[in-house]
Phi, psi and omega in degrees: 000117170303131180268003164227156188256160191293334186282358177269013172254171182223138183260139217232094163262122207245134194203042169270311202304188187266356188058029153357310198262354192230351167114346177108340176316155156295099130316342178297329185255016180280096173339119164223091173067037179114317186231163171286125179340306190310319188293328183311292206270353165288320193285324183282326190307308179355287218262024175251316184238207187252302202227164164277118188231143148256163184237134204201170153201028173196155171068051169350292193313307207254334150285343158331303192280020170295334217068051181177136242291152180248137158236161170266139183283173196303326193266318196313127219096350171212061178328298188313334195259284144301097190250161183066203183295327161327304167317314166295316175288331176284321167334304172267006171301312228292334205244018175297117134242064180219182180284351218216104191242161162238127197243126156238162178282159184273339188264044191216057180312346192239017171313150199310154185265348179250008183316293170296327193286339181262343191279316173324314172286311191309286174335290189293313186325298138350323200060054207242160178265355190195166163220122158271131171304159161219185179203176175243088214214108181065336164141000165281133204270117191241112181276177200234068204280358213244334176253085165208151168297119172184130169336131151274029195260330160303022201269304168320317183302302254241311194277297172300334137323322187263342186282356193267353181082020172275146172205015162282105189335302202280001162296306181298310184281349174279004167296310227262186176241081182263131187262178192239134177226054174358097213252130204274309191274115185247030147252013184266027160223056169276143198233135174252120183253349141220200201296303187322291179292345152314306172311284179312310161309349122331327181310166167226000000 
């Protein structure tokens, strides 16, 4: 049984960064098996949340045409003051009109088809403000921050955080009263962070 129901999420795909690691390329517009990494991660999220956003900041047009609203973070054009993910999640808190926003990265196509639904229960069960994925990799417990769940009510929280020049995620989520949610298959959160592993992700 879903423990938040889908229309109160709204899902968040972030395709913002610089692609650095890639060479400076959009990784979000990057060929995968056909399609762009961003489209990947829209089509597997669809039957997971109520509604859609992507966060981009350079090349609109063409995530425009995925079909579903793009925003830019806020600072873009003034990259320094919020650079990384943070940026994405306020970008997408800022347009949420749902109770609930959830986020994935553009480079990860094959995160779990069950993903919101577990992190949502982890979330209420907890009474918690946020859920995060983790995985289990050598026996170390590795969260995944970037997979995440959260009240939008966190927004104001979020904002006072980034005005302080802080800009490390896990500084921030380590505020909330974030519950952890242990994901067994940690390839389906293989993330291609350059061409190579771009390349591998092609494998089937």
């Amino acid at each position: 049984m879903q423990a938040i129901a889908l229309s109160d999420i709204t899902g968040l795909v972030l395709a913002g960064g610089r692609g650095s690691r890639m060479g400076g390329v959009d990784k979000g517009l990057q060929n995968h098996l056909g399609m762009p990494l961003a489209l990947h991660a829209l089509l597997r999220l669809t039957p997971q949340v109520g509604a859609l956003m992507v966060n981009a900041n350079r090349n609109l047009g063409a995530y425009d045409s995925m079909g579903v609203p793009v925003w830019p973070d806020a600072s873009a054009g003034a990259a320094s003051d919020y650079p990384g993910p943070l940026a994405g999640f306020l970008a997408g808190l800022e347009h949420c009109e749902t109770a609930y926003l959830v986020t994935v990265p553009c480079d990860t196509p094959n995160f779990p088809t069950d993903l919101v639904a577990r992190l949502a229960a982890g979330l209420v069960a907890e009474d918690a403000e946020m859920a995060m994925a983790a995985t289990l990799e050598d026996g170390q417990l590795q969260r995944q921050p970037v997979f995440c769940l959260m009240a939008a009510t966190l927004l104001e929280s979020l904002v006072a955080f980034l005005q302080t020049g802080q800009r490390k995620i896990d500084r921030w989520t380590d505020a909330q009263r974030c519950a952890t949610v242990v994901f067994d298959d940690t390839a389906a959160f293989f993330n291609a962070n350059t061409l190579d592993e771009l390349q591998r992700l092609q494998q089937p």
